[in-house]
Residue, then its C-alpha position, 0 to 999 in steps of 0.5 A: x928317804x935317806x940316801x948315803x952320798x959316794x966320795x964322788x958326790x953321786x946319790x942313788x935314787x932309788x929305782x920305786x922313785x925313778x919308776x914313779x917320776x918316769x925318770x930314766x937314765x939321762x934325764x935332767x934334775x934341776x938341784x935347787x938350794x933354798x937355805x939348807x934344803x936341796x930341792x930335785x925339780x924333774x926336767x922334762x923336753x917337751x916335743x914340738x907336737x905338745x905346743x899345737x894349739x898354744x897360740x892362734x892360728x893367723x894363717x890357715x896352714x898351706x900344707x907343707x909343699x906350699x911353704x916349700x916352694x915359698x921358702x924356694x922362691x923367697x931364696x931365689x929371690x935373695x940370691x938374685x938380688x945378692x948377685x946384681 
């Protein structure tokens, strides 16, 4: 597909290409150059939900109060060894 660059440098994608890529207004393009050709790569955040079950569990998980409250003690802790 041939596109006219602005005298800004801006190009349009078209709106069938954003559709299709699921791009949206503020998504990220990484621009590529490789010799003369210029490579789009879509960059894509992923949330923290996608990554549950990448790495192995050591611990079973304690619930969310437990770690607070171990979080709590532990700077408890390290505010009374700061204030000795």
């Amino acid at each position: 597909m041939k596109v006219k660059l602005t005298p800004e440098g801006q190009i349009t994608i078209p709106a069938y290409i954003r559709q299709k890529l699921g791009l949206q207004g503020g998504d990220e393009i990484l621009l590529l150059l490789e010799g003369t050709d210029l490579k789009l790569r879509i960059i894509k955040p992923k949330r923290l939900s996608e990554f549950y079950g990448t790495l192995p569990a050591t611990v079973p998980y304690p619930g969310k109060e437990a770690i607070r409250q171990s979080v709590a003690e532990t700077l408890a802790q390290k505010t009374q060894i700061e204030n000795s």
